[in-house]
N, C-alpha and C positions, 0 to 999 in steps of 0.2 A: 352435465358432462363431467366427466372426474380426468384431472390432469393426472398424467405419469413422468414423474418429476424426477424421476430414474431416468428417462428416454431423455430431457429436458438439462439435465446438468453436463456440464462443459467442465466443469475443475476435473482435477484427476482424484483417482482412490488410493490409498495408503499405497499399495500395491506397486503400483503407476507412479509412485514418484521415486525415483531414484537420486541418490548422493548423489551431487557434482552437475545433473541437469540444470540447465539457465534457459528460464523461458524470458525471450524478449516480446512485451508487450504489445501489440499491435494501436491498442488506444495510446495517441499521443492527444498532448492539448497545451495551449499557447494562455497563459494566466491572464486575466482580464483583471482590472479596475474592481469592474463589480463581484468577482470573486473574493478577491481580496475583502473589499468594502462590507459585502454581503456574510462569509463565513464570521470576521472581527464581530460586525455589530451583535449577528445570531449567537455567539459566544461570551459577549459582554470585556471583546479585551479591546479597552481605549485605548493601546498604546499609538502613542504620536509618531512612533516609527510605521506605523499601519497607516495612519488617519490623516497625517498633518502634514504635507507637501512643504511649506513653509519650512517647518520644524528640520524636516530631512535634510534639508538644503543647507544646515551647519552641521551634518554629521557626518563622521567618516564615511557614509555611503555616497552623500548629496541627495539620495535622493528617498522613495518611501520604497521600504522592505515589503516583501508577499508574507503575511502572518507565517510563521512556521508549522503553526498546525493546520493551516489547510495545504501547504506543503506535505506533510506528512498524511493528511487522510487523503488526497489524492493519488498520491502514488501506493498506498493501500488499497485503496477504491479500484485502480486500474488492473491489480492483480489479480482480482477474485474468478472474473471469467475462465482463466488459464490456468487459477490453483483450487478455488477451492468453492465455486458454484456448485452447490447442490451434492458437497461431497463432502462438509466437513459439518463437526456438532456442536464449533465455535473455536473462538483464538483464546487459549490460554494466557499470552501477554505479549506483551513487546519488551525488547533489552536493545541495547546498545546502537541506541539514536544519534545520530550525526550528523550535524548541520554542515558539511562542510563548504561551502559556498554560497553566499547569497541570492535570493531569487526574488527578480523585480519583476515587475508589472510588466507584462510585455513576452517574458522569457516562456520560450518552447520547453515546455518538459517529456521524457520519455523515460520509463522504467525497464529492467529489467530484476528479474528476482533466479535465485538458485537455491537448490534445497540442500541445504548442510547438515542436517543428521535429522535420524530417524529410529525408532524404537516401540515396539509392541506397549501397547498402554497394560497397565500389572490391574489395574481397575475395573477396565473395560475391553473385556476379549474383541466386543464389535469394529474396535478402532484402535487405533496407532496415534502416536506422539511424532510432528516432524516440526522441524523447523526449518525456517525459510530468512533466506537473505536478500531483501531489496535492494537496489541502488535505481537513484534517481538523477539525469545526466540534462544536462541543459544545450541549447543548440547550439553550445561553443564547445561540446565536449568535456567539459567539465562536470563531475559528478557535484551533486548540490542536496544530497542527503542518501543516508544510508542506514538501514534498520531490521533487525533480527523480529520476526514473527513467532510464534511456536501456535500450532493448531493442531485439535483434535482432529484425526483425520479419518474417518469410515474407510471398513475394508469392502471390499467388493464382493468377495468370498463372504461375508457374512450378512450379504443383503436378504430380505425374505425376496422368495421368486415370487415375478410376477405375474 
């Protein structure tokens, strides 16, 4: 059986995204223990602010932080279905990371993302340059990270037919 993974993708095409659009996320998810515990170790980062319950409990927070980068690949992870499943030919980088409020063990996350510019690729006629803007808001309403994407993005108009 051969998949058609054109019928199959959910992100949008170069096309399909317009300036100023904000998709809000439908995946929300509430951080566990063992996310925390499980990304830190799979990563090799022992910080005692991740690890050490004790430890946190003399620092300005009291208590243990959610590592910030599984903060950050989760609220990347959640965008893909809505931006760029089976539409794009990868992410060229990420800019302007912002932690801006703490995320404990426990805290509900929800993303939304917005597309902030956009540009024909000078490289590759098949696809366009967009970039995209995260935010990451916590169930008090407070935004708790924010991050610029830019990804190769397929045009639609230049698909082979199938």
């Amino acid at each position: 059986m051969t998949v058609d993974y054109q019928k199959l993708a959910t992100g949008k095409y170069y096309e399909e995204l317009v300036v100023g659009n904000v998709y809000k996320h439908a995946i929300t998810r509430t951080v566990t223990e063992t996310d925390n515990l499980l990304f830190s170790t799979l990563t090799y980062n022992s910080a005692w602010l991740h690890m050490d319950e004790e430890y946190c409990k003399q620092t300005a927070h009291g208590r243990r932080l959610v590592n910030s980068l599984f903060t950050l690949s989760l609220a990347c992870g959640v965008t893909v279905a809505d931006t760029t499943l089976g539409t794009t030919e990868g992410n060229l980088g990420f800019t302007d990371v912002k932690f801006s409020s703490p995320v404990y063990i426990g805290d509900t996350l929800y993303s939304e993302t917005e597309v902030i510019s956009k540009r024909e690729s000078k490289s590759r006629p098949q696809s366009g340059i967009v970039e995209f803007e995260t935010r990451s808001i916590n169930q008090r309403g407070q935004v708790v990270l924010s991050f610029r994407r830019t990804g190769l993005m397929l045009k639609k108009s230049e698909l082979p037919a199938a």
